[in-house]
N, C-alpha and C positions, 0 to 999 in steps of 0.2 A: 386304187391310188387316191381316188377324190374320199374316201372313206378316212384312209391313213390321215393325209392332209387336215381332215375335219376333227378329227381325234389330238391329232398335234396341236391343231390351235387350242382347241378345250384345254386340254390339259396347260399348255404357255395362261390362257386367260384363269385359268384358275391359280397356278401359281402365282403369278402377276397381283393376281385379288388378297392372296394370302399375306404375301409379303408385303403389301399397305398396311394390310389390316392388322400384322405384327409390329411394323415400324412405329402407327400409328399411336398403338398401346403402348410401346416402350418410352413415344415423346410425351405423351399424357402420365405416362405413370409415373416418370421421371420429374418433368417439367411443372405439372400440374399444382403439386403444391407451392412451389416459386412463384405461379403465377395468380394463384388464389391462398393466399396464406392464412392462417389462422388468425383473426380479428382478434384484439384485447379488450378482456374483459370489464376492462375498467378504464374510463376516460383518461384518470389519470394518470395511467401507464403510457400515454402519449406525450408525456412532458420532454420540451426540449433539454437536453443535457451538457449539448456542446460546450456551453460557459461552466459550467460547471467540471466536466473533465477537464478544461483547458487550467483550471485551478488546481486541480487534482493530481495534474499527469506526472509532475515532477517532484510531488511532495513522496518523503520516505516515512511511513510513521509504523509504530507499533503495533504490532494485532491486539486486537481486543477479543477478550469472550461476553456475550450478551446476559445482564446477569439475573439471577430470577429473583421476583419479589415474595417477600417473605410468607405471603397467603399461597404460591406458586409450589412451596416446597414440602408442606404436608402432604401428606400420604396417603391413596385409597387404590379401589381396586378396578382394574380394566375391563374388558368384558370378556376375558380371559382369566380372573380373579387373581391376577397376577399383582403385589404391590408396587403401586407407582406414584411419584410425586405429580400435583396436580396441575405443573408445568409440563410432565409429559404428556401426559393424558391429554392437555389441551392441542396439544400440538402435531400428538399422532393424529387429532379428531380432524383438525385441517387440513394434515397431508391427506386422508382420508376423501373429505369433502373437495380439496382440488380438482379444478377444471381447466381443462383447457383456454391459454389465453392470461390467464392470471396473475401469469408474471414474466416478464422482461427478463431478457439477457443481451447487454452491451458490451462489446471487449473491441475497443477504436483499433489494438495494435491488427486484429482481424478485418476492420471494417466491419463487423456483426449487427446487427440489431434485430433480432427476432422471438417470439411469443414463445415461451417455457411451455410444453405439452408437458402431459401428465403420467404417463406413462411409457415403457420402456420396450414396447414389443418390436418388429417388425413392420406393422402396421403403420404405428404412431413416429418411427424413426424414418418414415418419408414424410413427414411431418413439419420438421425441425426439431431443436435440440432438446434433448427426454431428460425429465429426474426419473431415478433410477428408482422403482419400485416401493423400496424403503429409503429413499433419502428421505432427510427431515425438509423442511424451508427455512427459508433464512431466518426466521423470526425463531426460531427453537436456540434455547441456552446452550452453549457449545456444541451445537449443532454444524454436522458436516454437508452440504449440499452437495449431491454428488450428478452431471449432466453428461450425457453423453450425444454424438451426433456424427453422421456421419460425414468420410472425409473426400470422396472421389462420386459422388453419386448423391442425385437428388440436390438439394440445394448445399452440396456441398458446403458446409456450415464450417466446419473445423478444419479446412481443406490446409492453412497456411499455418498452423498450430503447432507447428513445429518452427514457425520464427517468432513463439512469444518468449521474452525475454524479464530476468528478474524485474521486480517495479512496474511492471505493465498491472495498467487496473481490467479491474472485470467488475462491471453494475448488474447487477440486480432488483429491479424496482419491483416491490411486490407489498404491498399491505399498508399502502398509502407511505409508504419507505423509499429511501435510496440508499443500497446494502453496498459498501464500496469495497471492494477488496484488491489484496496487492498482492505479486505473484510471488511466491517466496521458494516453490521447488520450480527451476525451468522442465522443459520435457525430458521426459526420459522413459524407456520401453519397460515393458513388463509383459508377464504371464498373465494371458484372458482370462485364469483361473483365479488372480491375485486378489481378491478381497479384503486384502486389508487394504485398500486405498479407502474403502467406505466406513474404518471405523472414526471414530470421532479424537480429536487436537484436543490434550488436555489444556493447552495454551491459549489458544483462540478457535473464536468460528470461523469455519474454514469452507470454501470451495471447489471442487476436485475435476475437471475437466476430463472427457474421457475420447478416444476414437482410436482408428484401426491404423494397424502401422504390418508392414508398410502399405502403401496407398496400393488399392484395389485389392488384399488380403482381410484374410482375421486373423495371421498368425499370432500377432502381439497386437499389444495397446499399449498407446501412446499416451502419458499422466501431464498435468499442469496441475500444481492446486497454488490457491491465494489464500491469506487470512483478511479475514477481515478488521479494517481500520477505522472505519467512518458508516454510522448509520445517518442518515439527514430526512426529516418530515418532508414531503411533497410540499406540505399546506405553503412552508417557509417560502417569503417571496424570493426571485433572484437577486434581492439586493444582501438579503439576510441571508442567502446561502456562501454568496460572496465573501460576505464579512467574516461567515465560518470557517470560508477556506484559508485568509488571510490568518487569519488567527490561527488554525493550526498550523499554517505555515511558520508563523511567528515560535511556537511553541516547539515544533521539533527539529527546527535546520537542517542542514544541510552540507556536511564537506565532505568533496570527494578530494580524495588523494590523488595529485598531480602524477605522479609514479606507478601506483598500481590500479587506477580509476576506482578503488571501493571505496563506499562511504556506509556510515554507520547511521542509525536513526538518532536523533537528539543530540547530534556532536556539532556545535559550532565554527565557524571559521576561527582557525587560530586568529590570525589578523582581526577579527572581531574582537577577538578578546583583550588582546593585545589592546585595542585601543581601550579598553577601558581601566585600563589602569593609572594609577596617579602620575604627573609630568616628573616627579622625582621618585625615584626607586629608595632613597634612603629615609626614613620614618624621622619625624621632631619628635626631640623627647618636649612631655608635659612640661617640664621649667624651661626650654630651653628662648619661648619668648622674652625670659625676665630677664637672661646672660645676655641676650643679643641683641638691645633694644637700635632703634632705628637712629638713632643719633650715636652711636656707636661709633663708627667712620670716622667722624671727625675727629674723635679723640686718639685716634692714632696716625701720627702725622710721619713721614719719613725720615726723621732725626730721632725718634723714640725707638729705640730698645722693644722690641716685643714683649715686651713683660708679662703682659697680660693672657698670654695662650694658656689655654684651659687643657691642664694634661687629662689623657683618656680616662683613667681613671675614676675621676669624682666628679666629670661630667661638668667642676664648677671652675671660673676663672681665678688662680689662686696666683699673688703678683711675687715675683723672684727674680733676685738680682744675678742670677746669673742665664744668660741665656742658651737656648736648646744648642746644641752642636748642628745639629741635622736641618735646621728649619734658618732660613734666607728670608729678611724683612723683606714684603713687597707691597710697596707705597699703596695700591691699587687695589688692593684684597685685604679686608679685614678678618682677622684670626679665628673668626664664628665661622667661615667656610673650610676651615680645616676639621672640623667636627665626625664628616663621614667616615673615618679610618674608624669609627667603632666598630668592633667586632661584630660580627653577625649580622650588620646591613646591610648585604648582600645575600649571605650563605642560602636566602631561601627562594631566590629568581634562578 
């Protein structure tokens, strides 16, 4: 009996030691990178952004593609002997050289801010959030950046990614840059097999957000991509960044339809426009200063005969002694205010 007993507890104290030592490694393997994160590479990948989103968040603007300069587009060979223009080449040679830390990923509607890893394995996707193998960087000519991270485990990165909604931005700081992009497909699932989410937007540079759907599975993935609309230098102070954002706010407005909430990029408020048009909708003709002169008025007094009304026609005041049928002298209004019944002064409002 005193044998069994001594046996029993061995075996309870071993298990007991076991199951620490599993839990342990699950809080470290899990937690570990949240709590010691990837450091950035570069000071200035620490730069505050707040004021700047906060400029950004409501603006709608157009995608851009990044464009290459004309030494960038001749031709040579890879080290594949492959030909390629020598905006590719420089750009495969970065993704290439990529390090961990190197570049920023901001997305506010996540609450997100964490350090771009370099690669896409297992390993690196307890990490934080991976370019994919061959994505390009943001600094490549219509280049697609394609991220992926996971959504239920580890610093669950992408956890809420399915409540990003069109116009939410996504930053990117990387190469003394801030790469602004806007959401332009919301989520929506696909086949894990699906690759073309990686090829490249003959439109704009584009974005492609990637993770597992549904939560705790791989069966599909879950897509976001953004184009991108705004590249801004670091160097630029926050005063000048400001003034950037003002200005393109200036330049692409903003209406949304009271009815169906959509709004277009670069459509202004009707009411805006509306006010800029002239207090009169009817055009003066060029002579019509010399027919109408300011002392006019008085010479038509309430005892006179209209004589002088300017039929449509000739536009000139020609005097006849018989008067209109249709037209009632009135003391108070001189006959140059009848002038708008020309044709066409309206037909184009």
């Amino acid at each position: 009996m005193k044998k069994s007993g001594k046996l029993r507890t061995v075996i309870t104290n071993t298990l007991l030691v076991v199951g620490i030592v599993l839990l342990a490694y699950a809080l470290v393997d899990n937690f570990l990178p949240v709590l010691f994160p990837v450091k950035p590479a570069d000071e200035l990948l620490n730069i505050d952004l707040s004021k700047l989103e906060d400029d950004y968040a409501d603006l709608n603007l157009p995608g851009i593609i990044l464009p290459v300069e004309k030494d960038e587009q001749k031709l040579t060979q890879d080290e594949h002997g492959n030909m390629v223009s020598v905006a590719e080449l420089t750009a495969a040679q970065a993704r290439k050289e990529y390090q961990n830390g190197q570049m920023r990923i901001r997305i506010p509607r996540l609450d997100l801010d964490w350090m771009v890893i370099g690669t896409d394995d297992s390993a690196a996707l307890k990490l934080g959030p991976c370019l994919f193998e061959k994505s390009p960087l943001p600094t490549m000519p219509g280049g697609n950046v394609c991220i992926a991270a996971h959504r239920e485990v580890y610093g669950a990165w992408f956890l809420h990614m399915d409540d990003m909604r069109m116009g939410d931005k996504i930053y990117l700081i990387y190469d003394g840059q801030v790469f602004i992009y806007q959401v332009v497909l919301e989520p929506y699932i696909t086949d894990p097999h699906d690759w073309s989410i990686t090829e490249k937007i003959p439109e704009y540079n584009a974005v492609t957000l990637m993770t597992c759907h549904p939560i705790g599975t791989s069966k599909s993935r879950m897509i976001v991509r953004g184009q991108l609309i705004k590249v801004i230098p670091i160097e630029e102070s926050p005063e000048d960044m400001a003034n950037q954002a003002q200005q393109d706010a200036e330049e692409a407005g903003r209406y949304t339809d009271p009815v169906t909430g959509d709004f277009s990029p670069g459509l202004k408020d009707p009411n805006e426009l509306d006010s800029n048009l002239p207090d009169t909708v009817v055009p003066a003709p060029e002579t019509q200063p010399q027919t109408a002169p300011a002392t006019q008025p008085a010479t038509a007094p309430a005892t006179q005969p209209p004589v002088t009304e300017a039929p449509p026609v000739t536009e000139t005041p020609v005097e006849t002694e018989e008067p209109p049928v249709t037209e009632e002298p009135v003391p108070t209004q001189p006959p140059v205010t009848e002038i708008p019944i020309l044709p066409g002064g309206l037909g184009g409002l």
